[in-house]
N, C-alpha and C positions, 0 to 999 in steps of 0.2 A: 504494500500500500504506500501510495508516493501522498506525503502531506504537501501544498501550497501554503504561501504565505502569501499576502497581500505587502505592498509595501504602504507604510501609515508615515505620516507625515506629523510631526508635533511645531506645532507651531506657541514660543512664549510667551507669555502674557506679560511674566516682568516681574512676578510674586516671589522668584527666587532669585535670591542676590548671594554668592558666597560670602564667606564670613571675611574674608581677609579685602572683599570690596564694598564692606556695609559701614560706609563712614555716615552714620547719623545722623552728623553737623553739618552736611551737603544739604539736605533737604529742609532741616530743621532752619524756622524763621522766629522771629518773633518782631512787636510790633512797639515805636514807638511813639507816643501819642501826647498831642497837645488839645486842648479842647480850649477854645471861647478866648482864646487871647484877644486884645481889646485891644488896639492901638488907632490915634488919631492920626488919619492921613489925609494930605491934599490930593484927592482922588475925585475925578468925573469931567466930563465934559462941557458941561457948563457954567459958565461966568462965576454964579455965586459958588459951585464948586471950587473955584481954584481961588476964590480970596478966603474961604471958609472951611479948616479941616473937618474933615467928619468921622465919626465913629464907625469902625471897621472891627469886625469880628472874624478871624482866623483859628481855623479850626485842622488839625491834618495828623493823619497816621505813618507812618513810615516805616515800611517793612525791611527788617533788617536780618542779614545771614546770621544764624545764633554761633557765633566764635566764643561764649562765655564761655566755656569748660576749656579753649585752648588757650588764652591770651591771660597777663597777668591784672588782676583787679585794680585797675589804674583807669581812671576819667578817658585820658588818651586813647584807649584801645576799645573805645566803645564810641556811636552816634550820639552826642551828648545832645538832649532837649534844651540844657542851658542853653548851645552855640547855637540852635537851630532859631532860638525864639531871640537872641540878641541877633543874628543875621538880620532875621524878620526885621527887627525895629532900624537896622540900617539900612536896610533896601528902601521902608517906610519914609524915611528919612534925609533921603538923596532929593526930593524935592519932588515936584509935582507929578504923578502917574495918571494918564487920561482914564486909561482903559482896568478896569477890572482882571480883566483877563490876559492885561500886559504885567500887573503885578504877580496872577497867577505866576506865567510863566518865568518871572525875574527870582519866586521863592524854590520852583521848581529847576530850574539853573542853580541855583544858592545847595540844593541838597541833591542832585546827582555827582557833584562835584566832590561827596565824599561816595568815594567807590565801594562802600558797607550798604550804601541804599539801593536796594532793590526796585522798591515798589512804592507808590504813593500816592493816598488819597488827600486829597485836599478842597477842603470846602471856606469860600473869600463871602463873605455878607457884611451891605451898607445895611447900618442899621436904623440909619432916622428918615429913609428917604419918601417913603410916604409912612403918612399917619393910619394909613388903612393895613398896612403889613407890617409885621414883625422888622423881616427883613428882605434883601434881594439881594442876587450876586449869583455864585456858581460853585458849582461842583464840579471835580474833575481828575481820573484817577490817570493814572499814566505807571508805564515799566519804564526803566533804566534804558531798556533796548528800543522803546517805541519812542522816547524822550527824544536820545542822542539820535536815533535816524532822526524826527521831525526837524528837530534843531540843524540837522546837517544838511537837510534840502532849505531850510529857512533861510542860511548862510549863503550856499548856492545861489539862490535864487535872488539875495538882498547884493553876491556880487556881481549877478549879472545885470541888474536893475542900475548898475554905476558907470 
């Protein structure tokens, strides 16, 4: 009696990783987070805008590669919220920003710049701009990688416009 065998094909899923290629801290993130920072800024387009700062509420998380089990317990070796939120008030502070969404992107510049930041949500609200709502402004999450390409056709594009 002659047995056949079919040929089968296994195809990965990915659920097995050997032990000697299971580093963790690859995968592993965590997140750092500012909530409701309040900074006065000359921000908007309009007249009484630019003689008038106005209250601005910053809000953003920042995913960051977890290195804490590798690096030594020093401020240095980690995305400090301190640097992030005095950044903020220098960016705020450079003088007049028309656009909402040019400050977005000036804080979002400000934190891909440390190469720990992965990922970022970040939400920019006027807070006094009508008496009917809370607030208005934007949300807007971006990757490291979706950031630096936008940015580099931005560049592109601002040196062919010269």
């Amino acid at each position: 009696m002659v047995k056949k065998y079919k040929n089968i094909s296994v195809i990965s899923t990915g659920s097995w990783v050997p032990e000697h290629l299971d580093n963790n801290t690859v995968d592993q993130k965590y997140n750092v987070i500012i909530k409701n920072l309040i900074v006065d800024a000359s921000i908007g387009i309009h007249e009484h805008e630019k003689i008038k700062k106005q209250r601005v509420s910053i809000s953003l998380s920042i995913e960051v590669v977890d290195n804490i089990s590798l690096v030594d317990h020093k401020i240095e070796n980690f995305l400090s919220y301190e640097n992030v939120i005095n950044n903020i008030k220098l960016i705020v502070n450079k003088g007049h920003i028309d656009l909402v969404e040019t400050l977005s992107y000036e804080i979002l510049s400000n934190i891909f710049s440390d190469s720990r930041a992965s990922k970022v949500w970040l939400k920019i609200e006027k807070l006094d701009v009508f008496e009917e709502a809370q607030s208005v402004g934007l949300e807007i999450i971006k990757t490291r990688k979706n950031f630096i390409k936008s940015s580099n056709s931005q560049n592109i594009k601002k040196l062919k416009n010269k």
